[in-house]
C-alpha positions in Angstrom: 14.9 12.2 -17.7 13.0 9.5 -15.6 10.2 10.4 -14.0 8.5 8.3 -10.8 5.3 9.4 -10.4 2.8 8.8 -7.7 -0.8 8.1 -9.4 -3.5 8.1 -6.1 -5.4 5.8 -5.5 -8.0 7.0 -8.1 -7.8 8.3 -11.7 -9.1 11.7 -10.0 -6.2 11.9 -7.5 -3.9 12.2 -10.2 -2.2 16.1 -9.9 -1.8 18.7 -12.3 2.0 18.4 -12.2 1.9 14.4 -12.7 -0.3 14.9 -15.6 1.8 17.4 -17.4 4.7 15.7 -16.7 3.2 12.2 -18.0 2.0 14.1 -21.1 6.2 15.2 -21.9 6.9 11.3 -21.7 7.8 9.4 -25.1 7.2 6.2 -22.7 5.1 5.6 -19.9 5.5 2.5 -17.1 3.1 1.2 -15.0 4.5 -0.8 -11.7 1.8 -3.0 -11.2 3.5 -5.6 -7.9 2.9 -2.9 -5.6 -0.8 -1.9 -4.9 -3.3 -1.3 -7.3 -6.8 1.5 -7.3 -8.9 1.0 -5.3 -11.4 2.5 -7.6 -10.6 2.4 -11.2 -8.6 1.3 -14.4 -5.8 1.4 -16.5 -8.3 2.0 -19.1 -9.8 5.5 -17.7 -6.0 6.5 -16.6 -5.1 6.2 -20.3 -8.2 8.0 -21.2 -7.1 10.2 -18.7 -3.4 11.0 -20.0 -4.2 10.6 -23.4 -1.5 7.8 -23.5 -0.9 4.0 -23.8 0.8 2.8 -20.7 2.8 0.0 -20.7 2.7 -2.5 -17.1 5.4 -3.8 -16.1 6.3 -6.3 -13.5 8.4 -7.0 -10.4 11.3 -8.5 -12.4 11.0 -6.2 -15.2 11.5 -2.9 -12.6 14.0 -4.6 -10.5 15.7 -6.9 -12.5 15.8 -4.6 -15.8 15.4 -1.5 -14.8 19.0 -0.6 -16.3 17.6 -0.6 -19.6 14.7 1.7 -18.6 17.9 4.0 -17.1 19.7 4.0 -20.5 16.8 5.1 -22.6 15.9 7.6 -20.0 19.8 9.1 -20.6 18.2 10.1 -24.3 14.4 10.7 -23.5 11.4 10.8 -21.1 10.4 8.3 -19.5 7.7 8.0 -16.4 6.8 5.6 -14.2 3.7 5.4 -12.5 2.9 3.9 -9.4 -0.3 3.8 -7.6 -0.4 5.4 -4.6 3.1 7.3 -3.4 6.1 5.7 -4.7 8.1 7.0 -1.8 6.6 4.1 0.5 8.0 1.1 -1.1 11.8 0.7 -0.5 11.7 -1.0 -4.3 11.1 2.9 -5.9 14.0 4.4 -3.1 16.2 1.9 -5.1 15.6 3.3 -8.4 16.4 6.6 -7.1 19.6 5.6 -6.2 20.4 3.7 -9.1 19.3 6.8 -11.5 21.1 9.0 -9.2 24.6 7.0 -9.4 23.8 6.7 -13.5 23.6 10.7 -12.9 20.5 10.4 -15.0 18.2 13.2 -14.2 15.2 12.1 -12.0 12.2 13.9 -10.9 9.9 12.5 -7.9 6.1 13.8 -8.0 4.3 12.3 -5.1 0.5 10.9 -4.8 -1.9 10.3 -2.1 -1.6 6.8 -0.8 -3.2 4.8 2.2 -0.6 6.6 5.2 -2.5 9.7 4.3 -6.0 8.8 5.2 -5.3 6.5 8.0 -6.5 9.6 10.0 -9.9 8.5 8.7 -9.9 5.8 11.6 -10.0 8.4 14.3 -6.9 7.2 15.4 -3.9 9.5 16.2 -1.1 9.7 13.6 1.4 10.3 15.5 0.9 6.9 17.1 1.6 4.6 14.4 4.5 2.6 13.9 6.6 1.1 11.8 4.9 -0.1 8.6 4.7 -3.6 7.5 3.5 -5.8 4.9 1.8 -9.4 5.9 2.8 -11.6 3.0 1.5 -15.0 1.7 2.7 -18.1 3.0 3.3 -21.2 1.5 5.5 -24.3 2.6 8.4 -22.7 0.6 8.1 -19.4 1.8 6.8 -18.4 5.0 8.6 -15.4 6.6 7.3 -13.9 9.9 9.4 -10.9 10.5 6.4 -8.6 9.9 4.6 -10.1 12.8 7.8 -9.5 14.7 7.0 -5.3 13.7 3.7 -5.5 15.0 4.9 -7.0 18.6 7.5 -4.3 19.2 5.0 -1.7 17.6 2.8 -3.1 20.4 5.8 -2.5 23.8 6.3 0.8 22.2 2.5 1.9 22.1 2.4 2.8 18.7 -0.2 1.4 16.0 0.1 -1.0 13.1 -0.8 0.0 9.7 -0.1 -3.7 8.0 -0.3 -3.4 4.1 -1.4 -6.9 2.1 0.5 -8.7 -0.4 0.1 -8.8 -3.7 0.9 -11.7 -6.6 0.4 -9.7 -9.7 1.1 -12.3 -11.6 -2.2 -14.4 -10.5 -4.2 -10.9 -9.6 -4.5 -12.1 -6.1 -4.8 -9.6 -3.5 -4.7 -11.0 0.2 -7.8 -9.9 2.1 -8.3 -9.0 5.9 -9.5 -13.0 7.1 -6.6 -13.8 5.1 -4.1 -11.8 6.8 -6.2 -12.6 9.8 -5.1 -16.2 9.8 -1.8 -15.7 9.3 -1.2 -13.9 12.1 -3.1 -16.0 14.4 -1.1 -19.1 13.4 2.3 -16.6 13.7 1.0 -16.3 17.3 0.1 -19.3 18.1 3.8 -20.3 17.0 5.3 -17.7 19.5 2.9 -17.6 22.3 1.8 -14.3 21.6 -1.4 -12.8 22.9 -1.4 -9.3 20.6 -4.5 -10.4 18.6 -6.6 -11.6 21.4 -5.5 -8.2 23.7 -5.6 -5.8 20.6 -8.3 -3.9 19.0 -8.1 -4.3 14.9 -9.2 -2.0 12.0 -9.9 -3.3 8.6 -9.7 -0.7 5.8 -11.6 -1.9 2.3 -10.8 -0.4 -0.6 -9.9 3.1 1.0 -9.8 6.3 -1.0 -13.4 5.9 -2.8 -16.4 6.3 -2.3 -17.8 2.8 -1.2 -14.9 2.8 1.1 -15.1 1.2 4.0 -13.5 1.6 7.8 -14.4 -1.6 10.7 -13.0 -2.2 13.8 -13.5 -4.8 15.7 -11.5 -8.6 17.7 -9.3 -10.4 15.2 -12.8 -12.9 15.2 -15.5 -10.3 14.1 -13.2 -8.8 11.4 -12.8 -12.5 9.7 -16.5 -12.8 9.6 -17.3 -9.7 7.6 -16.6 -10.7 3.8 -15.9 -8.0 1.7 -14.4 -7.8 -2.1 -13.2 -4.2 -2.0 -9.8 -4.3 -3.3 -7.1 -3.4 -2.1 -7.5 -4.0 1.7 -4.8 -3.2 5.1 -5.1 -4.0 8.3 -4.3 -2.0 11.2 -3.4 -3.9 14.9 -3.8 -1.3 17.4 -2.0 -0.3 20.4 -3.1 0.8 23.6 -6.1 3.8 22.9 -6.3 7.4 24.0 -9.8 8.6 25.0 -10.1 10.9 21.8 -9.2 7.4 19.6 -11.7 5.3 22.1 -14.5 8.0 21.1 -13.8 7.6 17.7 -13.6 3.7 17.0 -17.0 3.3 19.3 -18.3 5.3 16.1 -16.9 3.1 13.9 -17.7 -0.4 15.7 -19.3 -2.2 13.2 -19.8 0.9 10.8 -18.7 2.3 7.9 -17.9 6.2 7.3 
């Protein structure tokens, strides 16, 4: 059986169920392309599960996983994934692929950043569709997640904007990053969203030296911060209860 399980974003988070289930595995997997903890190791995970876990990259999960499926035919084998592995369409894949294999798969969820987006005081039910602002480079420089944000925007719902990851370097795009790419996206199209749009930077969410700042697309570039991992969230238009809220968290952390 394969198991895809969600680890938290912490050690802690991880649940009973994942934990029995991990300790039932002859192998263990950890996607690393993703996200990572935003407070934590491998190291104290392993301590954790009482098992070595083996990482494994992008190309390994989605260009080999059919080897990881055949061995899974004959015993258990879990992968982990920080956060929930229900949020990246990669993991959705390997569902499908296990499922057409008719190898037995069991899904055990973990807490990842949509759950404590609450924390910003804004209202849940007014975000959006989800999208990830990726590194550019002259090779490579989509901007269809800045297209997300825009319609996001007409429709009055928020943007929670995740930030890439090159696992391979350990690079992890931070807020004045992502900051910059957007504002050259919009100079490109003529777009005013991050001069008429509130933003909230969320640093290293989930532990305790979190941290939770709104502010203009300017101020949130200023404020340097190494808490990894980091999103961004481009707001829509406010409701009082949110307008409350974010005055409380101008400039603050909770």
């Amino acid at each position: 059986m394969l198991y895809l399980i969600g680890l938290g974003l912490q050690p802690q988070h991880l649940t009973l169920e994942a934990l029995n289930a991990i300790k039932g595995c002859s192998i263990v997997l950890l996607e690393t392309y993703t996200s990572r903890y935003s407070l934590g190791t491998k190291e104290e995970l392993e301590q954790l599960i009482e098992k070595k876990v083996q990482p494994v990259n992008r190309k390994k999960v989605e260009e080999d996983f059919a080897v990881i499926l055949g061995k899974a035919k004959k015993e258990n084998i879990a992968l982990l994934v920080f956060g929930n592995p229900l949020v990246a369409t990669t993991h959705i894949q390997l569902i499908l692929d296990a499922q057409k294999d008719k190898i037995p798969i069991k899904l055990i969820p973990g807490i990842s950043i949509l759950d404590l987006v609450g924390k910003t005081g804004l209202d849940v039910y007014k975000f959006g569709r989800i999208t990830t602002i990726v590194f550019q480079d002259p090779q490579y420089h989509p901007d269809s997640f800045f297209d997300v944000i825009e319609k996001n925007s007409a429709n009055d719902l928020h943007s929670l904007c995740l930030l890439d990851i090159q696992s391979e370097e350990d690079r992890l795009m931070k807020i004045p990053e992502a900051i910059e790419i957007l504002e050259k996206i919009a100079k490109k199209k003529n777009s005013t969203i991050l001069e008429k749009n509130l933003l909230i930077g969320l640093y290293s969410v989930g532990n305790s030296k979190e941290k939770i700042l709104s502010g203009t697309a300017r101020e949130l570039k200023k404020f340097s911060s190494t808490a990894k991992p980091q999103s961004l969230i481009v707001c829509a238009a406010l409701n009082e209860k949110e307008k409350e809220s974010l005055q409380v968290l101008k400039g603050a952390a909770i």
